[in-house]
C-alpha positions as CSV (number, residue, x, y, z in Angstrom):
1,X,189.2,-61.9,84.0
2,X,186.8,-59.8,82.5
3,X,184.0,-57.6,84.7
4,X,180.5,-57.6,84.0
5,X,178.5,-59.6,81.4
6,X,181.7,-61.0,79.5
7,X,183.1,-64.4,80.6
8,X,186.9,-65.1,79.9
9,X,187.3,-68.8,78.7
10,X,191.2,-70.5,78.3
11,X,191.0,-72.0,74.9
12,X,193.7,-74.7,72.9
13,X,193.0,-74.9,68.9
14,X,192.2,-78.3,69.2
15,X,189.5,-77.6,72.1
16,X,188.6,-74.4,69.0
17,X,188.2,-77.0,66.8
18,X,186.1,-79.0,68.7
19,X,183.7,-76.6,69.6
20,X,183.3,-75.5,65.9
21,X,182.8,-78.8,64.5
22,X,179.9,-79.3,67.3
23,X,178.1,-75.9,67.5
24,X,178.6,-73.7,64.3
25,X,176.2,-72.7,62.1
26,X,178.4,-74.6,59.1
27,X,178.5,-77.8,61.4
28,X,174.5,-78.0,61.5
29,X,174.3,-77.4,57.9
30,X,176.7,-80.0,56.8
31,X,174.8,-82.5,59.2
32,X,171.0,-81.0,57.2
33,X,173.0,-82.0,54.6
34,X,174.3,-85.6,54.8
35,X,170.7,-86.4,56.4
36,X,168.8,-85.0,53.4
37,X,171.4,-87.7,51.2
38,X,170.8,-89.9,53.8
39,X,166.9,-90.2,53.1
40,X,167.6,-89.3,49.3
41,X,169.7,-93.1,49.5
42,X,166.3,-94.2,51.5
43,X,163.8,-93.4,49.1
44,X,165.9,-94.6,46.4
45,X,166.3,-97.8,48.3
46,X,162.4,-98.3,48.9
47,X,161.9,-97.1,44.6
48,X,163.6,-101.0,44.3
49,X,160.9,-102.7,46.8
50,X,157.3,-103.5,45.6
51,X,154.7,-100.3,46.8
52,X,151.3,-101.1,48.3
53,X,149.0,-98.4,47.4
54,X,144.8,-98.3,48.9
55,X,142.7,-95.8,45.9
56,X,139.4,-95.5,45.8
57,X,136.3,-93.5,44.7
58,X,134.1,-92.7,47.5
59,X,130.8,-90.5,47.0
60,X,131.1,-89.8,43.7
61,X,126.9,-88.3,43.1
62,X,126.1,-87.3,39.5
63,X,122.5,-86.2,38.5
64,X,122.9,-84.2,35.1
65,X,121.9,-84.9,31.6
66,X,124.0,-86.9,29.3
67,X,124.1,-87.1,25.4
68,X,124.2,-90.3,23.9
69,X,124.0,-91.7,20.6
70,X,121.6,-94.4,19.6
71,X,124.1,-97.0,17.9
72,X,120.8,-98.3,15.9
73,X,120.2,-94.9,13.7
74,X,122.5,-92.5,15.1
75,X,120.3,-90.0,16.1
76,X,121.7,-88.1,19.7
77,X,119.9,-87.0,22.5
78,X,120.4,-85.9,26.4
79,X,119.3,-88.9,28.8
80,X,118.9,-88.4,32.6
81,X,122.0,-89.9,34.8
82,X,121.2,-89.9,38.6
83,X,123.4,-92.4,40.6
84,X,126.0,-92.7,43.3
85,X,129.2,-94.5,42.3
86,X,131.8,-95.6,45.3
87,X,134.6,-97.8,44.6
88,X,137.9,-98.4,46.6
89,X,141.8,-101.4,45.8
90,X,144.2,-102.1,46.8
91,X,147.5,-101.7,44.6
92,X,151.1,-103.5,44.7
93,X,153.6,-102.0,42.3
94,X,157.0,-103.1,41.6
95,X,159.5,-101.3,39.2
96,X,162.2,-103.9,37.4
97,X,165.9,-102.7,37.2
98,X,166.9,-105.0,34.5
99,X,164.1,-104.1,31.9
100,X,162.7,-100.9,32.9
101,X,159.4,-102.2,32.7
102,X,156.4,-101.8,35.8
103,X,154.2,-104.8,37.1
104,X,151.3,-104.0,38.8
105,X,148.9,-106.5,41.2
106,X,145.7,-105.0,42.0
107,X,141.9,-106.0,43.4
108,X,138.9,-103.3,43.5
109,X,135.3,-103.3,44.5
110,X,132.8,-100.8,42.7
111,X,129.2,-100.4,43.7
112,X,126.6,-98.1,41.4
113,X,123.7,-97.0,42.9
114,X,121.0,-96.4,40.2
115,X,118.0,-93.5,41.9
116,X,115.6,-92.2,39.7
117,X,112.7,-93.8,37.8
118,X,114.7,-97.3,37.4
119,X,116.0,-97.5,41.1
120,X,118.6,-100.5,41.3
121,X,122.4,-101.2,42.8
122,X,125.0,-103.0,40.2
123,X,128.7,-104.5,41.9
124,X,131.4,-104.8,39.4
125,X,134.7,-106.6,41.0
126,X,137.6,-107.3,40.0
127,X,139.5,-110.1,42.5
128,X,143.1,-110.0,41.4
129,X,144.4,-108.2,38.3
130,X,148.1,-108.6,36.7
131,X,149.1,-105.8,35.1
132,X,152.9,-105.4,33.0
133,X,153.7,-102.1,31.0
134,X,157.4,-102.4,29.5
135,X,159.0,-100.1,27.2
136,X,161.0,-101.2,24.5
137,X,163.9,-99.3,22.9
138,X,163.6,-96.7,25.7
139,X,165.6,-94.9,28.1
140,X,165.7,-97.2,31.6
141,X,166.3,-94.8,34.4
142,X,165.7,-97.4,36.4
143,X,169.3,-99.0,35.6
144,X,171.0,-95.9,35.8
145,X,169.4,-94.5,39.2
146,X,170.7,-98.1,40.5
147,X,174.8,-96.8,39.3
148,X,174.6,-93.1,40.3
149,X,172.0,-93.3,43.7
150,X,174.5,-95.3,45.4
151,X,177.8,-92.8,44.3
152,X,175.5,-90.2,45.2
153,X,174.7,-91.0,48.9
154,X,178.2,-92.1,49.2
155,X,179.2,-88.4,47.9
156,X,176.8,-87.2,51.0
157,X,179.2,-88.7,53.5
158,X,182.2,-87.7,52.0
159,X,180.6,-84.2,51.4
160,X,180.0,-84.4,55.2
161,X,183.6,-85.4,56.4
162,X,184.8,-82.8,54.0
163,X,182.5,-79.7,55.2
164,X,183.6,-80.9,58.8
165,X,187.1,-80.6,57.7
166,X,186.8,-77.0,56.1
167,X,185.1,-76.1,59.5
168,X,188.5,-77.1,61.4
169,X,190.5,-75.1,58.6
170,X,188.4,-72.1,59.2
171,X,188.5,-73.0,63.5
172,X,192.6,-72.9,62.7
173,X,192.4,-69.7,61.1
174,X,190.3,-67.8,63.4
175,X,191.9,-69.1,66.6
176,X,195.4,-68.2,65.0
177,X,194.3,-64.6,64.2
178,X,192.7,-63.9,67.5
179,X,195.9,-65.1,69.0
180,X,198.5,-63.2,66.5
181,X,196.0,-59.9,67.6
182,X,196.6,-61.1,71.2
183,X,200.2,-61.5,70.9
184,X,200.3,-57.8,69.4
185,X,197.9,-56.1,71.5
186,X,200.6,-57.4,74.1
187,X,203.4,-56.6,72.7
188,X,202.4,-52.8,72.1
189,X,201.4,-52.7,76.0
190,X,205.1,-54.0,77.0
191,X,207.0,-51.5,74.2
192,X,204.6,-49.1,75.4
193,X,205.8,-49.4,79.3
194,X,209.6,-50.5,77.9
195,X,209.8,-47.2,75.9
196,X,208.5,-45.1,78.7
197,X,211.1,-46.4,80.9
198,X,213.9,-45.9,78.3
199,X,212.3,-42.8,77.5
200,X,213.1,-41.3,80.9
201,X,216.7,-42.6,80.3
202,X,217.1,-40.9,77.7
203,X,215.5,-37.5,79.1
204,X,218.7,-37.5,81.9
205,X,221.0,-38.6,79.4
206,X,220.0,-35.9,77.1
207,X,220.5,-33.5,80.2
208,X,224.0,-35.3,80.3
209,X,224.9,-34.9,76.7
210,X,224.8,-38.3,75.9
211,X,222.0,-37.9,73.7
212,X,221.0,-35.8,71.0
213,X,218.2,-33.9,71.1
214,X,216.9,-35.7,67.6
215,X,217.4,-39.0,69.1
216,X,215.2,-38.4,72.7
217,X,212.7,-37.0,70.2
218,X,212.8,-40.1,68.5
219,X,212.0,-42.6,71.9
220,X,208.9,-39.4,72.6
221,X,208.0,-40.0,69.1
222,X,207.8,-43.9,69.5
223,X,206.0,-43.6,72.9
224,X,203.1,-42.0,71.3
225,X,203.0,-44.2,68.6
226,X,203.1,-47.1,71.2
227,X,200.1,-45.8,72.8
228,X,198.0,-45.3,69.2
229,X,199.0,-49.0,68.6
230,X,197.6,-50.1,71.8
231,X,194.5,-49.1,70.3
232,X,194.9,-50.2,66.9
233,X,195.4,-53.7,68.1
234,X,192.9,-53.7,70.9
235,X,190.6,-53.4,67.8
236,X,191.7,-56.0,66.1
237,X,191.5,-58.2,69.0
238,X,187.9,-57.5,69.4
239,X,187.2,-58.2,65.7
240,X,189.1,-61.2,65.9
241,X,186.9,-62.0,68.8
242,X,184.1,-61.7,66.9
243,X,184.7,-63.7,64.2
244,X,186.2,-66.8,66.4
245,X,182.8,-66.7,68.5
246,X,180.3,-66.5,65.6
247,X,182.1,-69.9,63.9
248,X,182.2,-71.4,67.4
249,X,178.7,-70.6,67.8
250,X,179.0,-68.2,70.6
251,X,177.7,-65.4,71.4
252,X,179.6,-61.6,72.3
253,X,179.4,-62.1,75.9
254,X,182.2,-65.1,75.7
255,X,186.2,-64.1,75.0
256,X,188.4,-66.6,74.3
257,X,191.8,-66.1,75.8
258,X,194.0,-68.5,72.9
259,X,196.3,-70.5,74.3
260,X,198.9,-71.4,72.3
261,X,200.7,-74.8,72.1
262,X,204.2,-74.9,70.8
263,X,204.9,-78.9,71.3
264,X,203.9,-79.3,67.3
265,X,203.4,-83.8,66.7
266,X,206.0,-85.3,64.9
267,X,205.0,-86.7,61.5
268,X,205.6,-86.8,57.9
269,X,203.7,-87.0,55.1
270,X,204.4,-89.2,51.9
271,X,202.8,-88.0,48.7
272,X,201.7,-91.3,47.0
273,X,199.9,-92.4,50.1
274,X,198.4,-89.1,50.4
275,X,197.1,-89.0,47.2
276,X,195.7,-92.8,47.5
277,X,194.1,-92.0,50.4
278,X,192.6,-88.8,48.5
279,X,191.6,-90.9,45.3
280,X,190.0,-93.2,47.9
281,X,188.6,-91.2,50.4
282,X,187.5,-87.8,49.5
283,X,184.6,-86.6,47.4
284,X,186.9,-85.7,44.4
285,X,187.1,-89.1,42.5
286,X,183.2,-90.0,43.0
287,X,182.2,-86.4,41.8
288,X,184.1,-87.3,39.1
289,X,182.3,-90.9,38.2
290,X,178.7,-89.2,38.9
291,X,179.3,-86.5,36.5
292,X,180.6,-89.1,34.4
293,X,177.7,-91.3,34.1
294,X,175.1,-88.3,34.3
295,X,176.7,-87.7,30.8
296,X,176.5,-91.0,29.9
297,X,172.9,-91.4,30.9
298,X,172.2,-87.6,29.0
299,X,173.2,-89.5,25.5
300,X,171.4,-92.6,26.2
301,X,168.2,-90.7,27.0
302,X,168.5,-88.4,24.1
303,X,168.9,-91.5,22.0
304,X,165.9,-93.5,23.1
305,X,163.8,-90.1,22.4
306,X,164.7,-89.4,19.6
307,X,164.5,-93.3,17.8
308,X,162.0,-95.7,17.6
309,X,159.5,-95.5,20.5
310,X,157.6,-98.8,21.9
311,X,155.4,-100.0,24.6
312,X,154.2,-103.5,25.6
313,X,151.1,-103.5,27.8
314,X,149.6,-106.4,29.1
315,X,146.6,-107.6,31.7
316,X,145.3,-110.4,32.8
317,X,143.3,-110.8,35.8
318,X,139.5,-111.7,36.7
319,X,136.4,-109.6,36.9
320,X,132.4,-110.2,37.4
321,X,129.7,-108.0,38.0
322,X,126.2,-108.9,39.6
323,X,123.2,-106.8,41.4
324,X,124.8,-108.4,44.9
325,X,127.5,-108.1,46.7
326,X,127.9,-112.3,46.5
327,X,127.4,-112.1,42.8
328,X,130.1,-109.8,42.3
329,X,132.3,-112.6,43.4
330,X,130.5,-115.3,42.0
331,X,131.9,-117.3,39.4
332,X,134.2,-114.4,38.0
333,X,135.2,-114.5,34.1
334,X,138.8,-114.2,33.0
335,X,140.2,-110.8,31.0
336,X,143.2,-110.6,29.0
337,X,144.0,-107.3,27.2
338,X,147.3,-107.1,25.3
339,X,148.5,-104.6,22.8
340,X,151.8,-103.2,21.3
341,X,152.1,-99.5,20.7
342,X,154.8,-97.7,18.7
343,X,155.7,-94.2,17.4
344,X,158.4,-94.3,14.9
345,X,159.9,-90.8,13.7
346,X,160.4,-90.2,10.1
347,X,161.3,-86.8,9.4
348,X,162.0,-83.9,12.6
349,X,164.2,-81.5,10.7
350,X,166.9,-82.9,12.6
351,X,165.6,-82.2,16.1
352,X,166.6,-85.5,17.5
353,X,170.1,-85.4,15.8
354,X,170.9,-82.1,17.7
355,X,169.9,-83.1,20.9
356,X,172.1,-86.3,20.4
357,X,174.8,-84.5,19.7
358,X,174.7,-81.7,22.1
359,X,174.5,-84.6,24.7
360,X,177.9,-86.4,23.2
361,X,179.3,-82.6,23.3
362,X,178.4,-82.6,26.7
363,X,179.6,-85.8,27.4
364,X,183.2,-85.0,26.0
365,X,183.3,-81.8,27.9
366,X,182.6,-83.8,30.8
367,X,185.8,-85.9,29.9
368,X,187.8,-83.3,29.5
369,X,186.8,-81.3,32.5
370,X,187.6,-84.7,34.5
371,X,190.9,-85.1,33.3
372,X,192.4,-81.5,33.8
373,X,190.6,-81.9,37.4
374,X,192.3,-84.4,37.9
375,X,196.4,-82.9,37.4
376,X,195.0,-80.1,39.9
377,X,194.1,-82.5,41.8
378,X,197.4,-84.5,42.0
379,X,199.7,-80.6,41.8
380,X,197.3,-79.5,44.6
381,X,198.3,-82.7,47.0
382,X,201.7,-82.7,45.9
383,X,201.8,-78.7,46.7
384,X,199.9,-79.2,50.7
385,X,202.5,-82.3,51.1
386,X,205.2,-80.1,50.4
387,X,204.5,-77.2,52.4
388,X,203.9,-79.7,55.3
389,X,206.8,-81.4,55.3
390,X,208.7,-78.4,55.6
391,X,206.7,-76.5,57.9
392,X,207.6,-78.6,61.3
393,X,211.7,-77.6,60.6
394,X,210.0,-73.7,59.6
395,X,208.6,-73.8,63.4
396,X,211.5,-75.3,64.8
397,X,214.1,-72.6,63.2
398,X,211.8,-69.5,63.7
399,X,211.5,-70.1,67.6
400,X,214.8,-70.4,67.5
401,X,214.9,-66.9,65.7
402,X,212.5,-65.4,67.8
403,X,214.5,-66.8,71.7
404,X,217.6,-64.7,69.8
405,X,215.8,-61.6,68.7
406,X,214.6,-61.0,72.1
407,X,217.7,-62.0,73.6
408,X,219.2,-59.5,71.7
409,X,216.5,-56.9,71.8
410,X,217.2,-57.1,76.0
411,X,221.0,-56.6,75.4
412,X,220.4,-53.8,73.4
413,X,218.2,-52.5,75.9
414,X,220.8,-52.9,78.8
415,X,223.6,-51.2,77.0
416,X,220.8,-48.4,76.1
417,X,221.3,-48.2,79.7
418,X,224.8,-48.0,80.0
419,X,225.0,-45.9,77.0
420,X,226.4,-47.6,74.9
421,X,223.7,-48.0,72.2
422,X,222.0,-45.7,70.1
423,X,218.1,-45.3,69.6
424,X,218.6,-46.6,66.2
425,X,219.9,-49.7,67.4
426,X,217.3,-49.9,70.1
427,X,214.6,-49.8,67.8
428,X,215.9,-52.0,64.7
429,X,216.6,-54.4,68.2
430,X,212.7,-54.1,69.3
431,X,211.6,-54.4,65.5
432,X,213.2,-57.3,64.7
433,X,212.0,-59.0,68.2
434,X,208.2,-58.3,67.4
435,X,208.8,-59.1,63.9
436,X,210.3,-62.7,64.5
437,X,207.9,-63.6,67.6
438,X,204.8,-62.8,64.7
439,X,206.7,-64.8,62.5
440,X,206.6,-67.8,64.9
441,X,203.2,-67.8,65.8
442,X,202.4,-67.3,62.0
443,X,204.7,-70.6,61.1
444,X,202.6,-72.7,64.0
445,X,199.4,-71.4,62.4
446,X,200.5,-72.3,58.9
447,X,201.7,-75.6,60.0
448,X,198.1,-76.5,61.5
449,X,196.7,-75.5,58.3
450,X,198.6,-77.5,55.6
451,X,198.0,-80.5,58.6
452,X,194.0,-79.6,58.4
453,X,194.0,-79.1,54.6
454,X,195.8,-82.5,54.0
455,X,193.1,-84.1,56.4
456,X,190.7,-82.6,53.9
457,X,192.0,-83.5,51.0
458,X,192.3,-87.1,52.1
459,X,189.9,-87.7,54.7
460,X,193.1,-89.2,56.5
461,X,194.6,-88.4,60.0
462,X,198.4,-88.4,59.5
463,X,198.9,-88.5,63.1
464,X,196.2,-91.4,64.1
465,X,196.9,-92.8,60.9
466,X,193.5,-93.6,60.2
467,X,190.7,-92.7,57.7
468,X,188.1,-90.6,59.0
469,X,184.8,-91.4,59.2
470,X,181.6,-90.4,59.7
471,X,178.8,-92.6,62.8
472,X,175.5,-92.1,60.6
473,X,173.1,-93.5,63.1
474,X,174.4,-90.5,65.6
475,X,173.8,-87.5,62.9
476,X,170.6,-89.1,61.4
477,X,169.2,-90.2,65.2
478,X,168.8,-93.5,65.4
């Protein structure tokens, strides 16, 4: 246990893991993340449903002159305006998928008041008001928001299982290099105290004659080199440190003392349900159908600008005016207003042929991008299966290797002893122990890794056997 400020804290990867995916700085912005998609998919949501909207037109004072015309003989002159207009509605819009068009329900109250030498108040109302504007020949975003929105908050979530994911590769990682820098910091402190020990052998049996003088030189030699690499890895722990703590979201007063866990599950993984589970699951295939309709909807648009250009407009509704309030409602006369406009290109030097066809080059590139993403795709799974399959039997073989190197490295050290080994063989014993105990822990740490990289890939737990997923109402706070 460390003294003073610093707390010492026991820690397993998957309690590493845990803590990462709960308090990193990565964790909080993949949840930012999935909750800005999350209210992206709800304003999308209320676009579909009818809008209620209250305008109005409060206080609006104007005393200036004015130039009119006289419609009898033309002639102009400035007249004085001095009256207080005020008016406020109410508004219901609703956009249609299907057509693209916008219908619009509306009621509104005006009221002039007239100062000046003819003093007066005039009420103009209209009750209820239909009005339709719809497009013809024209780009609908409204039908292609309704087949990407959806892809695209569903792309949030898997974004956000998949950034969770990373974070555990990353917690692996860490926690394996701050325990490989523990495992060395402690193996240079017990060659350091062996080789002092066989150091001292040596000095008597160089006294004896059973040593050279070049070999006891040798052991000094490796003693001091022993105590340098104390240091050197004592560094290495504390960066280590650092970087484990800053993706756990701790701060330098915390050391984590890795703990590691040989008992590795038992599990296999099969490379065609892996990759259906990937196709399925992950973020790959629906980045690929977004970016795949975005072209799509790039050529459409680039069309419908640059062809024929329509617009239906139509309203119908009921208005009156009258000196009183009760006369403004009094009796009110119908209105219908209905008209067609169009703008039909006829020569653009081509302008709306190259944007067409710099979309449909766009569009193929799009293709072909999705199609060459996907064999990486398959080579990358089929590559991660691989390397996990074989990993588990990699573990099992280099403990194996590392009981008999030190096994062997003690034997040599007892015959040392007896004098019956050389330093040569001492040393290539002690090189070959440290080498194949790294080895081990490195294997575990790899194995971890192609097991949290194939989660990622899939979004699938090989060991639960089920499909991760992601509680919304938690991360959005419900």
């Amino acid at each position: 246990m460390l003294t003073g400020r610093i707390s010492a804290q026991e820690m397993t990867l998957n309690q590493a893991v845990a803590q990462a995916r709960a308090g990193s700085v990565a964790a909080l912005e993949a949840r930012q993340a999935f909750i800005s998609s999350y209210w992206a998919w709800r304003a999308y949501r209320a676009s579909r449903l009818p809008a209620l909207y209250l305008y109005g037109n409060l206080g609006n004072f104007n005393r200036s002159l004015t130039l009119l015309q006289n419609p009898e003989d033309g002639t102009m002159k400035y007249v004085s305006t001095n009256n207080l207009q005020n008016g406020v509605g109410l508004q219901a819009r609703q956009n249609i998928v299907a057509t693209g068009g916008t219908l619009d329900i509306y009621t509104d109250l005006n009221r002039i008041d007239q100062f000046g030498a003819v003093k007066g108040i005039t009420w103009y109302s209209q009750p209820i008001t239909l009005s339709y504007r719809q497009p013809l020949f024209a780009y609908n975003p409204f039908k292609w928001d309704k087949l990407i929105e959806p892809k695209e908050y569903e792309k949030g979530r898997r974004a956000y299982i998949d950034a969770m994911e990373q974070i555990s590769v990353d917690a692996a990682a860490a926690f394996f290099s701050l325990l490989t820098a523990f495992e060395d910091e402690r193996t240079a402190r017990e060659n350091y105290e062996s080789t002092g020990r066989m150091c001292e052998i040596a000095r008597e049996r160089l006294r004896l004659g059973s040593v050279t003088r070049d070999e006891y030189l040798q052991i000094e030699l490796r003693v001091l080199n022993d105590s340098i690499a104390i240091n050197e890895c004592a560094t290495r722990v504390r960066e280590a440190q650092m970087m484990l703590n800053s993706l756990l979201g701790y701060d330098e007063s915390r050391q984590i003392i890795p703990v590691l866990e040989e008992t590795l599950p038992t599990c296999q993984a099969d490379f065609e349900q892996v990759l259906d589970k990937a196709l399925s699951n992950s973020r790959f295939k629906i980045d690929n159908e977004i970016n795949l309709l975005n072209a799509r909807s790039a050529v459409e648009k680039a069309k419908a600008e640059g062809g024929i250009s329509m617009s239906l407009n139509a309203r119908f509704g009921l208005s009156k005016s009258g000196i009183t309030f009760p006369e403004a409602y009094a009796n009110p006369l119908d209105q219908e207003v209905f008209g067609l406009s169009f703008s039909i290109p006829i020569f653009d030097w081509g302008q709306a042929r190259g944007r067409i066809e710099k979309a449909r080059a766009a569009e193929e590139v799009a293709k072909a991008q999705v199609r060459q993403s996907e064999n990486d795709f398959r080579r990358q799974i089929f590559s991660v299966v691989g390397q996990f399959n074989k990993q588990s039997q990699q573990c099992s073989v280099s403990r194996r290797a590392a009981i008999i190197a030190r096994e062997r490295h003690e034997l040599v050290m007892d015959k040392f002893r007896g004098g019956t080994a050389s330093v040569l063989e001492l040393n290539t014993a002690r090189a070959e122990s440290d080498a194949a105990r790294r080895q081990y822990i490195t294997d575990i740490g790899n194995f971890w890794n192609y097991y949290y990289t194939l989660r990622q890939c899939a979004l699938f737990d090989l060991i639960s056997g089920e499909d991760l997923a992601v509680n919304e109402e938690e991360l959005i706070g419900k």
